[in-house]
Structures are given as structure tokens and as C-alpha cells.
N, CA and C of each residue as an Amber inpcrd file, in Angstrom:
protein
   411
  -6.0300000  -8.0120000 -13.0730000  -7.1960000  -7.1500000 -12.9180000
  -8.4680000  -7.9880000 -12.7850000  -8.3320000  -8.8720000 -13.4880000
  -9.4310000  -9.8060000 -13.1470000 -10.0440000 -10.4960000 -11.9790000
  -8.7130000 -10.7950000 -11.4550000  -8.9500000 -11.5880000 -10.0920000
  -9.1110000 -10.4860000  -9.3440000  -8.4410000  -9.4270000  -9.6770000
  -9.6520000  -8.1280000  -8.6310000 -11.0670000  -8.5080000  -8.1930000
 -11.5180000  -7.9490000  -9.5730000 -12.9640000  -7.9570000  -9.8720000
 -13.4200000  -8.8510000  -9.6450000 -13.1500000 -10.2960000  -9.7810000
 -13.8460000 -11.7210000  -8.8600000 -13.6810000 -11.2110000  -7.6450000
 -12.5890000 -11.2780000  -6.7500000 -12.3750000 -10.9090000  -5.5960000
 -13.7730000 -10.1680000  -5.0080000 -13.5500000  -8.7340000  -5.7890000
 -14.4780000  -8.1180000  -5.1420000 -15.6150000  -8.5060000  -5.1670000
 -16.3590000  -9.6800000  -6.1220000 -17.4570000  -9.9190000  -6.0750000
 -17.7150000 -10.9460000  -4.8110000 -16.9640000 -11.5500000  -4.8340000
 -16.7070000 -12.3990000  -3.7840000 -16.9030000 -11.7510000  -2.2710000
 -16.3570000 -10.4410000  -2.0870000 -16.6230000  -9.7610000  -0.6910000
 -18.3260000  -9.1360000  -0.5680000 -18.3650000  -8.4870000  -1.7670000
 -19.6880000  -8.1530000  -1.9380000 -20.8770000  -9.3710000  -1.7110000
 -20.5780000 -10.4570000  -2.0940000 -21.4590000 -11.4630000  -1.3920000
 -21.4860000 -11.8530000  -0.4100000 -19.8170000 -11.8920000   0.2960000
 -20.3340000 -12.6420000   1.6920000 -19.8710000 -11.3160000   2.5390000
 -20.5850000 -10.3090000   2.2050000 -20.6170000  -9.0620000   3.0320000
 -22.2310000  -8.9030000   3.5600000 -23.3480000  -9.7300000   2.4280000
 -24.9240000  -9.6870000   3.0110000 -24.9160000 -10.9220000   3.4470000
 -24.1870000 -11.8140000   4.3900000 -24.0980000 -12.7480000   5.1920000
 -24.3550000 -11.6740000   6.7890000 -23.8700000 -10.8600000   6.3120000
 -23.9450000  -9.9760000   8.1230000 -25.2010000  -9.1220000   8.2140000
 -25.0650000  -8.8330000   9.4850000 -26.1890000  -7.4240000   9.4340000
 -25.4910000  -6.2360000   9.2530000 -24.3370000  -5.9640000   9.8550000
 -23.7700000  -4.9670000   9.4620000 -22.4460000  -5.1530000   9.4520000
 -21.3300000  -3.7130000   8.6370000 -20.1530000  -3.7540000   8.6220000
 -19.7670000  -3.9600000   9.7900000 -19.9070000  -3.6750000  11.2750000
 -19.2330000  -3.9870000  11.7600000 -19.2470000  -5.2550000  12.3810000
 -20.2550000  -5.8700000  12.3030000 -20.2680000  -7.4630000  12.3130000
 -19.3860000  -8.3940000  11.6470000 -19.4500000  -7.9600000  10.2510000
 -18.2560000  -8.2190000   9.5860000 -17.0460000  -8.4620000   9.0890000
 -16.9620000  -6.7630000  10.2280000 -15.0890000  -6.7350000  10.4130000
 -14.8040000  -7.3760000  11.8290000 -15.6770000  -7.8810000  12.4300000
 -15.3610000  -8.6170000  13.6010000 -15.4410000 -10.1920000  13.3140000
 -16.0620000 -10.3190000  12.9480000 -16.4220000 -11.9740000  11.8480000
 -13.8990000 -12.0780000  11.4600000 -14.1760000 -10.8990000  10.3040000
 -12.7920000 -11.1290000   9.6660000 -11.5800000 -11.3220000  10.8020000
 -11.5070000 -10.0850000  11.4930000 -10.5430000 -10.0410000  12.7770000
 -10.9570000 -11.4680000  13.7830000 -11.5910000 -11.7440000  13.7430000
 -11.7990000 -13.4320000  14.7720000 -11.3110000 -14.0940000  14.1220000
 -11.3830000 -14.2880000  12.8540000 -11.0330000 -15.9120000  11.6580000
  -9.4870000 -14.9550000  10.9470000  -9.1780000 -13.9670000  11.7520000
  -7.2770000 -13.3920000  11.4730000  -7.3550000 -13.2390000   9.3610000
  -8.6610000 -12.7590000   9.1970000  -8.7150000 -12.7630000   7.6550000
  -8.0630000 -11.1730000   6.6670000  -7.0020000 -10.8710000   7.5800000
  -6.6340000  -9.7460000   6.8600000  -6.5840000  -9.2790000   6.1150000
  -6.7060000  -9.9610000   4.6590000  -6.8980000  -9.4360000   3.1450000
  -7.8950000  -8.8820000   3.0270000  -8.7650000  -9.4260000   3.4780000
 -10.4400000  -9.6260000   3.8440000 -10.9050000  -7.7970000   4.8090000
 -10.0120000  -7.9360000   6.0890000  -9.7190000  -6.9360000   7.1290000
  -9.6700000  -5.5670000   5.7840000  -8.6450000  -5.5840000   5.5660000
  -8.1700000  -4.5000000   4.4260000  -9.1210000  -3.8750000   3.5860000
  -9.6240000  -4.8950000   2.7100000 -10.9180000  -4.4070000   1.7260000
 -12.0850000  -3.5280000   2.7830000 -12.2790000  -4.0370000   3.7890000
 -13.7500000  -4.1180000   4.0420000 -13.1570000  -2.1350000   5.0590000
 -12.4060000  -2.1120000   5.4120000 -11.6390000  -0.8950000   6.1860000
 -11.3650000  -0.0600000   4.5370000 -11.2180000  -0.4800000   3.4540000
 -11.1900000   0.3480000   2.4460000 -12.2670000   0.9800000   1.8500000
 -13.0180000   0.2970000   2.2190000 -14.7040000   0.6040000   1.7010000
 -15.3340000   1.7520000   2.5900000 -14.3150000   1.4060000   4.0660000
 -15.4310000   2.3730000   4.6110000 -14.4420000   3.9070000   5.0620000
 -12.9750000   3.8310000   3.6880000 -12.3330000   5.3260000   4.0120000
 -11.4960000   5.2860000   5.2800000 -11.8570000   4.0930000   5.8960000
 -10.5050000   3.5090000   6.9460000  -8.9930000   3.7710000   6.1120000
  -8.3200000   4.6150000   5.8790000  -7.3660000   4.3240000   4.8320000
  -5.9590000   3.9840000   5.8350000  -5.9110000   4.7790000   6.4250000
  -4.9070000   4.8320000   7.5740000  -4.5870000   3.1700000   8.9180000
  -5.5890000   2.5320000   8.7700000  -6.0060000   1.4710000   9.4130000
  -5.7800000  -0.0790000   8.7450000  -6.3860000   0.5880000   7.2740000
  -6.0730000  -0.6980000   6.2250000  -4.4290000  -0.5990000   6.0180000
  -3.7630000   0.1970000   6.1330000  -1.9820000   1.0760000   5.8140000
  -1.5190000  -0.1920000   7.0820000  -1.8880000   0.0610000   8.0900000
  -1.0760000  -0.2970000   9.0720000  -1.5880000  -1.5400000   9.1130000
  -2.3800000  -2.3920000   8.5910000  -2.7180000  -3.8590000   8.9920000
  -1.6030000  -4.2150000   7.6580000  -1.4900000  -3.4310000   6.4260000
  -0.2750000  -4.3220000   5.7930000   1.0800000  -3.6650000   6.0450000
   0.9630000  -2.6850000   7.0340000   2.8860000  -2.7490000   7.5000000
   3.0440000  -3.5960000   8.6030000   1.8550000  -4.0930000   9.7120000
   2.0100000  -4.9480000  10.5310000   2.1400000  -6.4140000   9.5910000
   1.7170000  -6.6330000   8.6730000   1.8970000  -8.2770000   8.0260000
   3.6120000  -8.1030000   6.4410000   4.1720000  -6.8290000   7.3300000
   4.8300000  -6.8390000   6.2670000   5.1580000  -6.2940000   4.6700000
   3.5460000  -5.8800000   4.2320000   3.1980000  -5.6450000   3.2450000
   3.7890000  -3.7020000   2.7960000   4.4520000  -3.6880000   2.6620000
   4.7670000  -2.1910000   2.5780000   4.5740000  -1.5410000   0.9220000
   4.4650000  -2.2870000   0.3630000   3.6560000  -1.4750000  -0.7960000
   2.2610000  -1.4680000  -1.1320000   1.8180000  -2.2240000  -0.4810000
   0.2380000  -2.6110000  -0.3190000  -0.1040000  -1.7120000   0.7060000
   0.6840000  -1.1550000   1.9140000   0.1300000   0.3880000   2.4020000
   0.2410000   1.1820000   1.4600000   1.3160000   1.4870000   1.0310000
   1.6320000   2.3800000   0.0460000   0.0970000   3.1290000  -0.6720000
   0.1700000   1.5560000  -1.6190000  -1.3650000   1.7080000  -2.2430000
  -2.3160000   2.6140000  -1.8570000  -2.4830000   1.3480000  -0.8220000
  -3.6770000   2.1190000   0.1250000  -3.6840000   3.6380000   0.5870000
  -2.8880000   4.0030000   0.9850000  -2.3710000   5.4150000   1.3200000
  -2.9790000   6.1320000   0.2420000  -2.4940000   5.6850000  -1.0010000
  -2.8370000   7.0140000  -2.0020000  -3.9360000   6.9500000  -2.6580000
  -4.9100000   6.1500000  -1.9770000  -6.3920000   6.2420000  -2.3450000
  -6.8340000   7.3820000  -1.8880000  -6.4480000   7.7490000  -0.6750000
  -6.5950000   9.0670000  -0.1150000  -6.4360000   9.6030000  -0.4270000
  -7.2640000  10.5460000  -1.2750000  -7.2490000  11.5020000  -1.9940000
  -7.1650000  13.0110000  -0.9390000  -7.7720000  13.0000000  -0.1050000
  -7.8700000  14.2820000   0.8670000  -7.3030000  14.6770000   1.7570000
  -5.8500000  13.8450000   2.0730000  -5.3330000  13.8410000   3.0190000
  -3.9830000  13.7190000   3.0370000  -3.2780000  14.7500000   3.1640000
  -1.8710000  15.0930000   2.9210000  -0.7780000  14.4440000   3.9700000
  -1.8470000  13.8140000   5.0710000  -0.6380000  13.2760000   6.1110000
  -0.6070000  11.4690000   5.2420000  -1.4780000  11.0400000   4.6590000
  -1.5520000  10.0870000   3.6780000  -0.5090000  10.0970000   2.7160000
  -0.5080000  11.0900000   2.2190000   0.1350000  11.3230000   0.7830000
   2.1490000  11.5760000   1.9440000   1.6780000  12.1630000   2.9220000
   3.6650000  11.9460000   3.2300000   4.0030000  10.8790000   3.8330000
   2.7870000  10.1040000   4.7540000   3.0370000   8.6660000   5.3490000
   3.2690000   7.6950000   4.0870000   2.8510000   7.7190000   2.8970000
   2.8090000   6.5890000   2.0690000   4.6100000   7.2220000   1.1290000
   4.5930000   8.6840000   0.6060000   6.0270000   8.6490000   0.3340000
   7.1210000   8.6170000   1.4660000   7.0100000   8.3900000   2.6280000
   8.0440000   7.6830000   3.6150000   8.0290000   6.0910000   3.5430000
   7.0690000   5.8330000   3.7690000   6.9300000   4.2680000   3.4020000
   7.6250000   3.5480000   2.0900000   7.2100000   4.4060000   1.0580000
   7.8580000   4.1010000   0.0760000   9.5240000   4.6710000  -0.0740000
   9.8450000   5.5780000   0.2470000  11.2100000   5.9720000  -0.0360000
  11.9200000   4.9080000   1.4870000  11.3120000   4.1810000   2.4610000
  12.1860000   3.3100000   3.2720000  12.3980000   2.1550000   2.1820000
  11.3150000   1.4220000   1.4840000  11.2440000   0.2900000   0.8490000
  12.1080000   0.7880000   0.0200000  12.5310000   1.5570000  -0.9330000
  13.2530000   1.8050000  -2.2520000  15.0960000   1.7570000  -1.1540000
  15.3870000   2.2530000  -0.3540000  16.5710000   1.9910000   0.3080000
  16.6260000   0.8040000   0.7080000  15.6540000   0.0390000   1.0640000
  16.1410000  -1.3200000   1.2710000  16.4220000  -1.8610000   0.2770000
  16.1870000  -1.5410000  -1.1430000  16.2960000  -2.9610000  -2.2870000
  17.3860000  -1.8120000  -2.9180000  18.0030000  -0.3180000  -2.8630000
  18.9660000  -0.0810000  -3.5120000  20.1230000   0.3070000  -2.2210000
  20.0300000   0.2600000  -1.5080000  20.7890000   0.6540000  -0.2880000
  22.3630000   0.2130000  -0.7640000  23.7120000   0.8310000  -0.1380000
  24.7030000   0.3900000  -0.5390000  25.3930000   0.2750000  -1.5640000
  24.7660000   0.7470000  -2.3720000  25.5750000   0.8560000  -3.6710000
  25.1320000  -0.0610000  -4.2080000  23.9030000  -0.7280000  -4.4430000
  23.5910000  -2.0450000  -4.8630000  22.7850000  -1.6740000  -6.5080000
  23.1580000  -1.8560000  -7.8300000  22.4600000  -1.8980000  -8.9500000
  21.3050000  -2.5010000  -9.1340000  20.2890000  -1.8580000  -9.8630000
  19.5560000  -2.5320000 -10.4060000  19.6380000  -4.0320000 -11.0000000
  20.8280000  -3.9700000 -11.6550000  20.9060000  -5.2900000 -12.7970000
  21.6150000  -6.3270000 -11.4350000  21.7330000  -5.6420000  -9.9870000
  22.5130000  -6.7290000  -9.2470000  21.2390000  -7.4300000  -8.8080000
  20.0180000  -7.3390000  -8.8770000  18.7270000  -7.7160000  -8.3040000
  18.4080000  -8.9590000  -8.3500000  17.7390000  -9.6720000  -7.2280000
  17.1080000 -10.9080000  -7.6670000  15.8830000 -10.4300000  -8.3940000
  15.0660000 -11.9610000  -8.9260000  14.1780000 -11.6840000  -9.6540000
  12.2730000 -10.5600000  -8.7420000  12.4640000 -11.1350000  -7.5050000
  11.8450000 -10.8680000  -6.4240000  12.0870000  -9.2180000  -6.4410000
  13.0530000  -8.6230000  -5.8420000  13.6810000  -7.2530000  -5.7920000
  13.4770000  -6.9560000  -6.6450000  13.9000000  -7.0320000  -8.0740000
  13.4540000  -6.3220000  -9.1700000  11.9170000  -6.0090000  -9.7250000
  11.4830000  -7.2600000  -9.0030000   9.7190000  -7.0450000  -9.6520000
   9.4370000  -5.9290000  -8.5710000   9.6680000  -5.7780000  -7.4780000
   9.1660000  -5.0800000  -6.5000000   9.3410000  -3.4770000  -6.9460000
  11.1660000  -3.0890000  -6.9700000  11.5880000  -2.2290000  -7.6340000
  10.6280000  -1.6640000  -8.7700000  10.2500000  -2.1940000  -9.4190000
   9.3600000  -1.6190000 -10.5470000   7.9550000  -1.6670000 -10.3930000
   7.5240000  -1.6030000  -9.2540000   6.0970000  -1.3140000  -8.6260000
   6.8390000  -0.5130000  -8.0120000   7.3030000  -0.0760000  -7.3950000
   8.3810000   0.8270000  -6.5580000   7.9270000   2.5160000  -7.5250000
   9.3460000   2.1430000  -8.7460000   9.3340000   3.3320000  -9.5390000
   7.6300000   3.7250000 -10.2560000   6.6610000   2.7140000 -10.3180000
   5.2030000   2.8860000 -11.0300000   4.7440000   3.5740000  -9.7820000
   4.9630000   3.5000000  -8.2220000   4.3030000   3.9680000  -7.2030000
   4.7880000   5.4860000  -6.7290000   5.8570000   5.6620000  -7.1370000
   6.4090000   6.9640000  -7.2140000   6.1230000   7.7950000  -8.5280000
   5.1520000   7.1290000  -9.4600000   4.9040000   8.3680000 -10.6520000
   3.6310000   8.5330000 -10.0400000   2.9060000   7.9510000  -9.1540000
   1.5070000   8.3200000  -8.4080000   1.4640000   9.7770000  -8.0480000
   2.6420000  10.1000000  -7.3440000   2.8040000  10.7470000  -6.5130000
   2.8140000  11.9820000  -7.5920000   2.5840000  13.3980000  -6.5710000
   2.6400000  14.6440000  -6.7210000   4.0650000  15.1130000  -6.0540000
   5.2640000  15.3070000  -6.5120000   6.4060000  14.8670000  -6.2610000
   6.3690000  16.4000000  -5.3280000   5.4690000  17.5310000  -5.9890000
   5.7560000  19.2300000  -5.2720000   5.0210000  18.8840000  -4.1290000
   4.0240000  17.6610000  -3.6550000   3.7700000  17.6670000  -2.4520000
   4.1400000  17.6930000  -0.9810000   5.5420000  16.7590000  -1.5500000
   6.3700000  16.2240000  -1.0530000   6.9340000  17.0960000   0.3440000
   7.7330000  16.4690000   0.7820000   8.7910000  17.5620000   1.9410000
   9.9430000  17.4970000   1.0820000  11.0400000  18.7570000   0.9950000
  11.9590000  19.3930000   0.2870000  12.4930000  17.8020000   0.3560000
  13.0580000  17.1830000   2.1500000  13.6500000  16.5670000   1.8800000
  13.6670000  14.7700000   0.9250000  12.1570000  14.8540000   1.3440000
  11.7630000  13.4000000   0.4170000  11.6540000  13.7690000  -1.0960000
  11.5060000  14.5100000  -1.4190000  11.7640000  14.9230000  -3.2760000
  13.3350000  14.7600000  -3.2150000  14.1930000  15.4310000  -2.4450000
  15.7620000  15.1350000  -3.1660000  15.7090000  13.8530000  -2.8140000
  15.3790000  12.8330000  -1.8190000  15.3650000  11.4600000  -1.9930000
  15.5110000  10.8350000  -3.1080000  14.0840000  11.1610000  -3.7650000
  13.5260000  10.5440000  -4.7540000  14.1620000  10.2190000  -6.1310000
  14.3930000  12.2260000  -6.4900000  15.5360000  12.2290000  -7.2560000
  17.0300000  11.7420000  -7.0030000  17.5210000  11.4860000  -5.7690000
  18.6660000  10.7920000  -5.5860000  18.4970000   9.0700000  -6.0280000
  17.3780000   8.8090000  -5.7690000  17.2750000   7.0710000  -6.0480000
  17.3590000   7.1850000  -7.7150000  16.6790000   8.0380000  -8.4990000
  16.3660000   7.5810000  -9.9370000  16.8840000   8.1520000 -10.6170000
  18.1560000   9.5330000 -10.0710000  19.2850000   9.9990000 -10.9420000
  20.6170000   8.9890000 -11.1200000
């Protein structure tokens, strides 16, 4: 949590290096600073934009996240539980146990199950709730 809060102080300063945000996010996208990309698209309610710069680098729980900042927006809230119920089949897919996990998979797994108590499970579509409950029964 800490290195959050540096972090963010850190953007907040070299954010009055520009004249404006979008100077900024063009500054980041030239020097390929995507972490950087992300925050600064989070600030401005880009939520959907910051989602897809971390499923393009891979990052699929870090959309996730992002997704459910969105508070107002229900195509958010089913794009981020698809996202997440693909990631939870990849690390249990096959009949594969928990206790069979590397150390990697398992840490993930349990940001996994913490990212699914986010959720409003009656939001859901019929069929991604029996998902859900199929992964954690």
C-alpha cells in the first residue's frame, strides 16, 4: 500500500511537467510507459481503455481491477467477471487442485477468489454465477 501512495505521488509530480493530460498521455505512449499509460487513463474514468492496455501486456487481473472501479457501468462489471472467470479456468482447468499449484498460480488464485468477493454475484449473467459457484464448490 505504500508503494501505492509513493507511486502516486510520483505521477502527481511529473504530471505538472505538462500542460495538459493529453500531452501527457502522449509523452507516456511515445516512451511505451504503460503503467504510467494506465494510471493517467484511470484518473480520467478511461476505465475500459486502461482494461485493455493490461489485457494487451498480459495483465488480466490488473483489468479486472480496473474494471471494477467502475462503479456505473454494468458492461464493466460483466467484461471484468468474464475476464476473471477465463483467468480462474486457466489456473484450475482439468481437474487441477489447488494444493497441485505452483507458488506463482497459487498467489494469483487467491487474488482470484479476493476479486470475486468484489463482485455483486446477482449481477452477474445466470450463466457466469453457476461458473463461479462451480469453481469454489
Amino acid at each position: 500500500m505504500l508503494f501505492l501512495l509513493s507511486l502516486t505521488l510520483v505521477f502527481r509530480k511529473a504530471s505538472c511537467l505538462f500542460s495538459d493530460a493529453e500531452e501527457e498521455l502522449e509523452f507516456v505512449r511515445d516512451c511505451d510507459l504503460d503503467i504510467a499509460e494506465v494510471h493517467i487513463l484511470v484518473q480520467r474514468g478511461q476505465f475500459f481503455e486502461a482494461a485493455d492496455l493490461h489485457i494487451r501486456e498480459n495483465r488480466m487481473l490488473d483489468a479486472v481491477e480496473v474494471l471494477l472501479k467502475d462503479k456505473n457501468s454494468k458492461e464493466a462489471v460483466q467484461r471484468a467477471s468474464q475476464s476473471l472467470l477465463d483467468a480462474l479456468w486457466g489456473v484450475l482447468s482439468f481437474a487441477v487442485l489447488p494444493t497441485e499449484l505452483d507458488n506463482e498460480s497459487r498467489a494469483n488464485l487467491k487474488r482470484m477468489i479476493r476479486l470475486v468477493g468484489q463482485f455483486d454475484l446477482s449481477s452477474l449473467k445466470e450463466s457466469a454465477q453457476r461458473e463461479v459457484g462451480l469453481s469454489f464448490d
